[in-house]
N, CA, C and O atoms as CSV, one atom per row, in Angstrom:
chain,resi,resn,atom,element,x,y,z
A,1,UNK,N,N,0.821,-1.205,0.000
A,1,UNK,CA,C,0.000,0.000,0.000
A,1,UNK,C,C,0.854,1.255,0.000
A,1,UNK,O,O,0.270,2.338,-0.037
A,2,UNK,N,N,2.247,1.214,0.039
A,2,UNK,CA,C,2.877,2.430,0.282
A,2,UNK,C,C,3.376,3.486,-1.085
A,2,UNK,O,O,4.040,4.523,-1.062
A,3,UNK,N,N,2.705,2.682,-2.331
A,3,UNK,CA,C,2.632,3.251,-3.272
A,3,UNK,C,C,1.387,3.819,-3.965
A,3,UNK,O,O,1.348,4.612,-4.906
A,4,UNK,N,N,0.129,3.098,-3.132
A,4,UNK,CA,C,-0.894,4.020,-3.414
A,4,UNK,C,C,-1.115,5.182,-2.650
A,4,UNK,O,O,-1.090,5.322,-1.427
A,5,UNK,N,N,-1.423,6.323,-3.911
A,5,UNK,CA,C,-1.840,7.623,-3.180
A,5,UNK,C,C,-2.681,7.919,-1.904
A,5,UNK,O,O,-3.739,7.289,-1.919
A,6,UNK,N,N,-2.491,8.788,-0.682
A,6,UNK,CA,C,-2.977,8.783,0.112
A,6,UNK,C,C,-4.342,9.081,0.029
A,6,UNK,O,O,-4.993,8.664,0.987
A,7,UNK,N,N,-5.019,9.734,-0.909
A,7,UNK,CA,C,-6.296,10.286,-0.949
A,7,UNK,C,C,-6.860,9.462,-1.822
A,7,UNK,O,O,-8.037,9.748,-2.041
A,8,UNK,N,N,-6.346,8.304,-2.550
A,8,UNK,CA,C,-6.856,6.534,-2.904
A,8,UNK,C,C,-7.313,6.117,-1.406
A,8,UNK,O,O,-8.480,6.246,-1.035
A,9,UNK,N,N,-6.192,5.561,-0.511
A,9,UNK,CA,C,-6.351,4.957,0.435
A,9,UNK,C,C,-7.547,5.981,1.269
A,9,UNK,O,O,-8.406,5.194,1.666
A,10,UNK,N,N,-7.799,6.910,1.539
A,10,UNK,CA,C,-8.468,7.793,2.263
A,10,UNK,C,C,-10.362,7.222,1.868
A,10,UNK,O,O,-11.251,7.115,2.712
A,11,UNK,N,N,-10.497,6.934,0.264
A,11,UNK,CA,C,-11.760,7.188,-0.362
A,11,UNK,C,C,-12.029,5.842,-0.445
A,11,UNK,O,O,-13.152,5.544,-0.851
A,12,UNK,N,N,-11.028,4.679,-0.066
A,12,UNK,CA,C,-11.319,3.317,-0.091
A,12,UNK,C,C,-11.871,2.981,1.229
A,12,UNK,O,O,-12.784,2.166,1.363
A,13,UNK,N,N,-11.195,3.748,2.420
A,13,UNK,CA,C,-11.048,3.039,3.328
A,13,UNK,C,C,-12.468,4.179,4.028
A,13,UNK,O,O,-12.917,4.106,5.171
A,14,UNK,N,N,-12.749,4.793,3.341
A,14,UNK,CA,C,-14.231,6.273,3.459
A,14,UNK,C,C,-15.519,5.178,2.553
A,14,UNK,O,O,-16.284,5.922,1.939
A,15,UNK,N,N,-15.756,4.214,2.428
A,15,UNK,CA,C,-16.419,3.628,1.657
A,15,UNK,C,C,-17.241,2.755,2.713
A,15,UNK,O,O,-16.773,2.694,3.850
A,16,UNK,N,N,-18.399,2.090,2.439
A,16,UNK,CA,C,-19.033,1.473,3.536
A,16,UNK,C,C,-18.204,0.076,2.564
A,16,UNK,O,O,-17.740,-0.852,3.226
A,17,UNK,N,N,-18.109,0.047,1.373
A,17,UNK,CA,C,-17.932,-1.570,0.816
A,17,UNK,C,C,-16.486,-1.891,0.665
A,17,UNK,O,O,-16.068,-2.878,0.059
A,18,UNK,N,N,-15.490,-0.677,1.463
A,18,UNK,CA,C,-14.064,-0.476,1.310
A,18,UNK,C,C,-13.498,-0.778,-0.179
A,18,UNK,O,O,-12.428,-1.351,-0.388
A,19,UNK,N,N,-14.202,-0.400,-0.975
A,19,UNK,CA,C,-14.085,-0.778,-2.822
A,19,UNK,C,C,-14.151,0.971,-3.272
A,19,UNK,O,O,-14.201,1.919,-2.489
A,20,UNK,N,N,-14.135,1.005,-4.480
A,20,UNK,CA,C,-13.770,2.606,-5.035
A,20,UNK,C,C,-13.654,1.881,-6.470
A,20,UNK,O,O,-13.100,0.787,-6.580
A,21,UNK,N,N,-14.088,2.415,-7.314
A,21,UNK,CA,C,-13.694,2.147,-8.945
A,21,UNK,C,C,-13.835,3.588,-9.517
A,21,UNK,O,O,-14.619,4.473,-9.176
A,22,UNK,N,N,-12.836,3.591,-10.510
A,22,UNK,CA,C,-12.690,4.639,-11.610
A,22,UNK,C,C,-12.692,4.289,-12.630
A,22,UNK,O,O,-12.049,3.268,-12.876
A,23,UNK,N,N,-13.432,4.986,-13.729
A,23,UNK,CA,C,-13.031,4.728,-15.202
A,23,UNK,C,C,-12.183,5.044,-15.715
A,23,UNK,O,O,-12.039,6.265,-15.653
A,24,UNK,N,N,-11.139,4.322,-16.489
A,24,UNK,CA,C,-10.161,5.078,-17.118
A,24,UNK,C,C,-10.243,5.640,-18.314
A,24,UNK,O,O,-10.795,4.798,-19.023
A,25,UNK,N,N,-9.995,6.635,-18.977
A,25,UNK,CA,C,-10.150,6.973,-20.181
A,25,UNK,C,C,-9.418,6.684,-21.536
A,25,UNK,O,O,-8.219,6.829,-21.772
A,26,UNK,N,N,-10.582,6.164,-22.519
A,26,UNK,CA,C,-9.588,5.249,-23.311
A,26,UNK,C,C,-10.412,6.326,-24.788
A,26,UNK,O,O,-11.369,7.081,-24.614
A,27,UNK,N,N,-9.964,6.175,-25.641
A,27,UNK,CA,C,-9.992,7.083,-26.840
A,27,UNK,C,C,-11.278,6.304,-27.797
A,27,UNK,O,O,-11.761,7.061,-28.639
A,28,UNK,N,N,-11.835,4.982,-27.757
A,28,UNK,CA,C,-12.736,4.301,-28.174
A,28,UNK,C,C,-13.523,3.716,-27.078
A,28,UNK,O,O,-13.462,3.845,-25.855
A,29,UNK,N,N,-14.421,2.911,-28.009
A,29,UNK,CA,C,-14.841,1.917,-27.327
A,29,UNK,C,C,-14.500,0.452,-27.312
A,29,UNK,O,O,-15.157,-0.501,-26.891
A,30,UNK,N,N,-13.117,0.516,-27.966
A,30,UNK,CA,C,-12.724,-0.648,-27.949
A,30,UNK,C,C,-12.193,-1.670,-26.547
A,30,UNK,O,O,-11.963,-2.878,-26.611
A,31,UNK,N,N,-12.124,-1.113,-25.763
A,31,UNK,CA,C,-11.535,-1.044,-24.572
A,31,UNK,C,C,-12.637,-0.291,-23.611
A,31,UNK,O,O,-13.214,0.729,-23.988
A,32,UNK,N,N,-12.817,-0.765,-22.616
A,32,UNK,CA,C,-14.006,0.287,-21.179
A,32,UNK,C,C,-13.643,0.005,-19.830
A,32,UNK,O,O,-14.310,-0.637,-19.018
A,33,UNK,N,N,-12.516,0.545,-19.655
A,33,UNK,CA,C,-11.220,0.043,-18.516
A,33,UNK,C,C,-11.822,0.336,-17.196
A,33,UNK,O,O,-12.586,1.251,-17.502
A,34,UNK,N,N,-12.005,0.104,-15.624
A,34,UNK,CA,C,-12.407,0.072,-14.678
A,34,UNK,C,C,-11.251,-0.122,-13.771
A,34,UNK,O,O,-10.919,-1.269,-13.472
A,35,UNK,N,N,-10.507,1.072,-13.235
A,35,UNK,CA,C,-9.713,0.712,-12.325
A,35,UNK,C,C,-10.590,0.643,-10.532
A,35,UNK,O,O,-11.192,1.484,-9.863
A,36,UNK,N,N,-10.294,-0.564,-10.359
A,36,UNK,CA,C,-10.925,-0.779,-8.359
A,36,UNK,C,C,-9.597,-0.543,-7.867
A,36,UNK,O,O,-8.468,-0.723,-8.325
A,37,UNK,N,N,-10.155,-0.003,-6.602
A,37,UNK,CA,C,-9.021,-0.113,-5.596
A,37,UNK,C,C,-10.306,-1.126,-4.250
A,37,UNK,O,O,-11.493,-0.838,-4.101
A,38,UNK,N,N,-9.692,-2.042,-3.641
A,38,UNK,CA,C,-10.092,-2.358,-2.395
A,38,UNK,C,C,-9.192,-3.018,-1.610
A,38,UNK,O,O,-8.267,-3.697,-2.056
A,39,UNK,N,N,-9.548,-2.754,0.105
A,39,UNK,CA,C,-8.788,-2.542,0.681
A,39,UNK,C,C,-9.486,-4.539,1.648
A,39,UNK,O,O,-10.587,-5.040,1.876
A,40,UNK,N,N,-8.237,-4.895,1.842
A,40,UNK,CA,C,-8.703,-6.303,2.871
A,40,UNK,C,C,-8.523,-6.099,4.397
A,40,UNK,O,O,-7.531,-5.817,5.070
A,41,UNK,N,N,-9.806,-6.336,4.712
A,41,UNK,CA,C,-9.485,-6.022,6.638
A,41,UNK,C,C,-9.404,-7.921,7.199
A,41,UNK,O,O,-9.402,-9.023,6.650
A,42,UNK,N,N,-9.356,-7.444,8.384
A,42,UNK,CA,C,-9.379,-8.599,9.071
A,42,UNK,C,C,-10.717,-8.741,10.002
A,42,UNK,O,O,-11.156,-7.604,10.173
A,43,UNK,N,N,-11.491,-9.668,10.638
A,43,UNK,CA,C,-12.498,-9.643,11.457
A,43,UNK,C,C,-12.797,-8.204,12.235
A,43,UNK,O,O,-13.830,-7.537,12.185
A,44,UNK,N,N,-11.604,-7.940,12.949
A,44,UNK,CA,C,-12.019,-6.617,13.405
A,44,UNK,C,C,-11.635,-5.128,12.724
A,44,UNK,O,O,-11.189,-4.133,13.296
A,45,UNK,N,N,-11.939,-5.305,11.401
A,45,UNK,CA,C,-11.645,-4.354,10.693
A,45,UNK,C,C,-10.578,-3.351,10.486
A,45,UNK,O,O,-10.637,-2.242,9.954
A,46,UNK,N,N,-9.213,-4.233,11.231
A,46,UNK,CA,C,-7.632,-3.558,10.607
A,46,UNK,C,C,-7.752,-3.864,9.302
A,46,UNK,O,O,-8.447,-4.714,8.746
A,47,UNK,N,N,-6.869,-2.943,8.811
A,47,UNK,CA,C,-6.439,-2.904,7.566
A,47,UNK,C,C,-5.534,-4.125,7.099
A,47,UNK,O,O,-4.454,-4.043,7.685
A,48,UNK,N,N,-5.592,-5.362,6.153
A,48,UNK,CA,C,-4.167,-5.954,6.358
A,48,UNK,C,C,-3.666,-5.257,4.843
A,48,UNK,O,O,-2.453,-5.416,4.705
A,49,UNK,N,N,-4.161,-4.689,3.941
A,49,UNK,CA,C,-3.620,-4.048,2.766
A,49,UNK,C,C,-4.352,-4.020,1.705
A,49,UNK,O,O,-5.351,-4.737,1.768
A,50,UNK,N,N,-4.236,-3.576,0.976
A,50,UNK,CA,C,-5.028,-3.230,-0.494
A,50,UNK,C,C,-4.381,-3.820,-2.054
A,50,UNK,O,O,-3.212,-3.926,-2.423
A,51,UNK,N,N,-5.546,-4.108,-2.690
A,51,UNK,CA,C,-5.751,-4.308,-3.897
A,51,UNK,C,C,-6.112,-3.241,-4.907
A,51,UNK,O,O,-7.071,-2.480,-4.775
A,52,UNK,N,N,-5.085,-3.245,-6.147
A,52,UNK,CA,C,-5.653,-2.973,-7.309
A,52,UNK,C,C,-6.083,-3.748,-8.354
A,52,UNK,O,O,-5.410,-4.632,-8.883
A,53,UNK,N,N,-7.436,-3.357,-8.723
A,53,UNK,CA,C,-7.305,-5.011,-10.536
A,53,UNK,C,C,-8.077,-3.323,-11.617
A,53,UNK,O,O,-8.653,-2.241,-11.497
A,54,UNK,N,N,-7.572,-4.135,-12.427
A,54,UNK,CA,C,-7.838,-2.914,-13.707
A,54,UNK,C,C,-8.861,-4.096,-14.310
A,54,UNK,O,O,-8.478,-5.265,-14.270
A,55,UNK,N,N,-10.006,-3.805,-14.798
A,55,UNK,CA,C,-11.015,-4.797,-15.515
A,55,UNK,C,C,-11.410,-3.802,-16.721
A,55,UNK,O,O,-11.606,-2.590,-16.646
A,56,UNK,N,N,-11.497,-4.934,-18.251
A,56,UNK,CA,C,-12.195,-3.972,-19.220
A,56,UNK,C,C,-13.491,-4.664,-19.460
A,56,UNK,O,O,-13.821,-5.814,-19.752
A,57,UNK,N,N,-14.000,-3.727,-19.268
A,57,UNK,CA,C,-15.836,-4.315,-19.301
A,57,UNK,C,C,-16.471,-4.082,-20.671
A,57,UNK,O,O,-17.660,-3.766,-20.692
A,58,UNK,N,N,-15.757,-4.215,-21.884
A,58,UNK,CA,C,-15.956,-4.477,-23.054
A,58,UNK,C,C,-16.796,-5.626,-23.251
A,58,UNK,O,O,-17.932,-5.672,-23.722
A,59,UNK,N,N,-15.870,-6.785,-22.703
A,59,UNK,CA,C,-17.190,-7.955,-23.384
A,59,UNK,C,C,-18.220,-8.313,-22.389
A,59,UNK,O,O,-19.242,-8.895,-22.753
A,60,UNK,N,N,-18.079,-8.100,-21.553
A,60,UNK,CA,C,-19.653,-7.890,-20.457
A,60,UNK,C,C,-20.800,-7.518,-20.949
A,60,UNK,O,O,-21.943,-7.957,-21.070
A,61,UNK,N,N,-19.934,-6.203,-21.307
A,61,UNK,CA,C,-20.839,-5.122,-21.368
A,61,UNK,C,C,-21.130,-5.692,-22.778
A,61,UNK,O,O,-22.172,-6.346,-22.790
A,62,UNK,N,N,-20.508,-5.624,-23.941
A,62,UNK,CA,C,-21.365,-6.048,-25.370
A,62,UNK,C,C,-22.189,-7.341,-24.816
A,62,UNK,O,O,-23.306,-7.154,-25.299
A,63,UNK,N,N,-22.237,-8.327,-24.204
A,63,UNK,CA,C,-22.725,-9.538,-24.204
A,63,UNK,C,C,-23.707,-9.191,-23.206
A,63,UNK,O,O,-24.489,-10.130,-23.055
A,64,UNK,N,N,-23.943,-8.290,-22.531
A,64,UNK,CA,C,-25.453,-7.737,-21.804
A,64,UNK,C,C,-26.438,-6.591,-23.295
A,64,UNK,O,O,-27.573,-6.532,-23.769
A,65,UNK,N,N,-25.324,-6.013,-23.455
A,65,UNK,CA,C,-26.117,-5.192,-24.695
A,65,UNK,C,C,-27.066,-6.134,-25.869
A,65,UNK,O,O,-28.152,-5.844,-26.368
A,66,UNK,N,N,-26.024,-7.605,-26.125
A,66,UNK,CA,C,-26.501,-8.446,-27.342
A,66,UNK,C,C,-27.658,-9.230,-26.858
A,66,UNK,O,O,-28.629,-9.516,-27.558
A,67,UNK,N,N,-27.492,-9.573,-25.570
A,67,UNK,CA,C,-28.627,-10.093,-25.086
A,67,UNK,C,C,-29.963,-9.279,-24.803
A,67,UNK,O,O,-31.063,-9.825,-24.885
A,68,UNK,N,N,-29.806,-7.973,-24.472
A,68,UNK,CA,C,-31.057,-7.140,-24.400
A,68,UNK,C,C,-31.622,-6.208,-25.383
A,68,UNK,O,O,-32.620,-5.510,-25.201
A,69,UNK,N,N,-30.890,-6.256,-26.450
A,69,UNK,CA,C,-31.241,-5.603,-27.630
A,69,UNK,C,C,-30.738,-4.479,-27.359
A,69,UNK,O,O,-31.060,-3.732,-28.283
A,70,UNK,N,N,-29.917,-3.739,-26.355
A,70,UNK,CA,C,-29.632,-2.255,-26.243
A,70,UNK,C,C,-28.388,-2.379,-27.218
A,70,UNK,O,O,-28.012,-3.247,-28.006
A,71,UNK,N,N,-27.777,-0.787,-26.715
A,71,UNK,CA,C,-26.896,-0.557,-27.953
A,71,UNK,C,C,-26.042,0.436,-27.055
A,71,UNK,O,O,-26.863,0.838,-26.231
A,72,UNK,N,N,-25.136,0.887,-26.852
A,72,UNK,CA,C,-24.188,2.101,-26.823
A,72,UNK,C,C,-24.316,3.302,-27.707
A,72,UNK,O,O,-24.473,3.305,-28.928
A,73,UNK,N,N,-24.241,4.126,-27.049
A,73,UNK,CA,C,-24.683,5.437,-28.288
A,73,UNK,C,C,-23.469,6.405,-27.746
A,73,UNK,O,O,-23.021,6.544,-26.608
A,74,UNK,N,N,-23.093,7.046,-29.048
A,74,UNK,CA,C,-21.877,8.399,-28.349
A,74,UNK,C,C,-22.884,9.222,-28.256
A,74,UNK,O,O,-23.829,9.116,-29.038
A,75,UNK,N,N,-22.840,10.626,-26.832
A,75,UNK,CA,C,-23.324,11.697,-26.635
A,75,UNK,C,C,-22.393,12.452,-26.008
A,75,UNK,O,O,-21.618,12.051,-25.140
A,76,UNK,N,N,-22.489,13.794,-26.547
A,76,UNK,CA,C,-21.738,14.551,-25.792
A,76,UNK,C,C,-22.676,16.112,-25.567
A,76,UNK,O,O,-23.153,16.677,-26.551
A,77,UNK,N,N,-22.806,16.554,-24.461
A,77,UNK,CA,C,-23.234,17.487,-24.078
A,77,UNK,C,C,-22.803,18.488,-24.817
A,77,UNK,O,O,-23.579,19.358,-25.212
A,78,UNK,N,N,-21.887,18.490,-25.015
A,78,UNK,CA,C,-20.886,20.047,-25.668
A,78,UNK,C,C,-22.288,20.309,-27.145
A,78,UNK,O,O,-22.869,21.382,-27.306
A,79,UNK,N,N,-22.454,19.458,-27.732
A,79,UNK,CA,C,-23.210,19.229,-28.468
A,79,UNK,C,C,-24.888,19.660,-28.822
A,79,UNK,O,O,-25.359,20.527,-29.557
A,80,UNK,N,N,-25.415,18.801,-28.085
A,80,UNK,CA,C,-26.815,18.464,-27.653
A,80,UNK,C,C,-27.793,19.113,-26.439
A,80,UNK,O,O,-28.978,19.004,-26.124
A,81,UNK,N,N,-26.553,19.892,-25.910
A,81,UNK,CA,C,-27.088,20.401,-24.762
A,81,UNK,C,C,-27.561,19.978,-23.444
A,81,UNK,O,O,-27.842,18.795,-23.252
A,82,UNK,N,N,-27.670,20.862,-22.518
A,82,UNK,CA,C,-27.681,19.987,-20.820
A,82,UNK,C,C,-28.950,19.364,-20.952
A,82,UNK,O,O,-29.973,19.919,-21.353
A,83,UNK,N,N,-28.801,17.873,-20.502
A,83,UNK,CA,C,-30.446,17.197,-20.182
A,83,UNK,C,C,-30.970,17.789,-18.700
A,83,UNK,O,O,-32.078,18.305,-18.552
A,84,UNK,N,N,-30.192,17.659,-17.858
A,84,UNK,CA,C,-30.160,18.109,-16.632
A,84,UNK,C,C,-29.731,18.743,-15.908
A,84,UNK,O,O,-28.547,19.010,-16.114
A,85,UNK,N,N,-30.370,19.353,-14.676
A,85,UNK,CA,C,-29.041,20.963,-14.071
A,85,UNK,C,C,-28.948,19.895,-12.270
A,85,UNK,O,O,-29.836,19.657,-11.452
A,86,UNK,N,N,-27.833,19.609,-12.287
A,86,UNK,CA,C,-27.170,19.562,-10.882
A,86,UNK,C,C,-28.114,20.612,-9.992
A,86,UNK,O,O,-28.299,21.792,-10.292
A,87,UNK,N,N,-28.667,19.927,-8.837
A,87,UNK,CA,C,-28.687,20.837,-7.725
A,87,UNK,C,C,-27.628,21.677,-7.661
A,87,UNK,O,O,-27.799,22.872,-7.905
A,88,UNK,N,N,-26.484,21.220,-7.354
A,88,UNK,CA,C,-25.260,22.795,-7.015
A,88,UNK,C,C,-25.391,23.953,-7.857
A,88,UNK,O,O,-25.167,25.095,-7.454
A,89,UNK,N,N,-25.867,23.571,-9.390
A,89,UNK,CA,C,-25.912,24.877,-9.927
A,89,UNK,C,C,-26.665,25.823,-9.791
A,89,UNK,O,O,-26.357,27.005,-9.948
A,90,UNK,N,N,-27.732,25.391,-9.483
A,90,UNK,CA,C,-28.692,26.687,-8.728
A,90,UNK,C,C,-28.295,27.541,-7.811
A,90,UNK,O,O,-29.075,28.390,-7.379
């Protein structure tokens, strides 16, 4: 763990499921990368250390899409305009 960032370890170990995932950004959709961080306790909830796994949820994800008839669509706001306004922006 002494190479993951402290404010990783902070938002893993700030979690009720001690898990955290990020998407990574990939230039297609060929690839739909998922970095987890989770952390392993022991019965009384010390820390004994943490895990990273990088997962690409490419064929999941197509093989839930093929099975339900959905599809992936590109959207970009910049575009099409806001669907929705965040509470904060008010």
């Amino acid at each position: 763990a002494e190479n993951l960032p402290d404010w990783i370890m902070s938002e893993v170990l700030a979690s009720p499921t001690k898990t955290i995932s990020y998407p990574i950004p990939t230039d297609s959709f060929e690839q739909i990368l998922i970095q987890t961080y989770q952390a392993s306790t022991d019965q009384e909830g010390q820390v004994l250390g943490f895990w990273e796994t990088i997962f690409d949820l490419k064929q999941p994800l197509q093989t839930y899409l093929d099975s339900s008839a959905q599809a992936l669509v590109v959207w970009s706001d910049a575009t099409s305009g806001a669907s929705f306004k965040e509470e904060a922006d008010k």
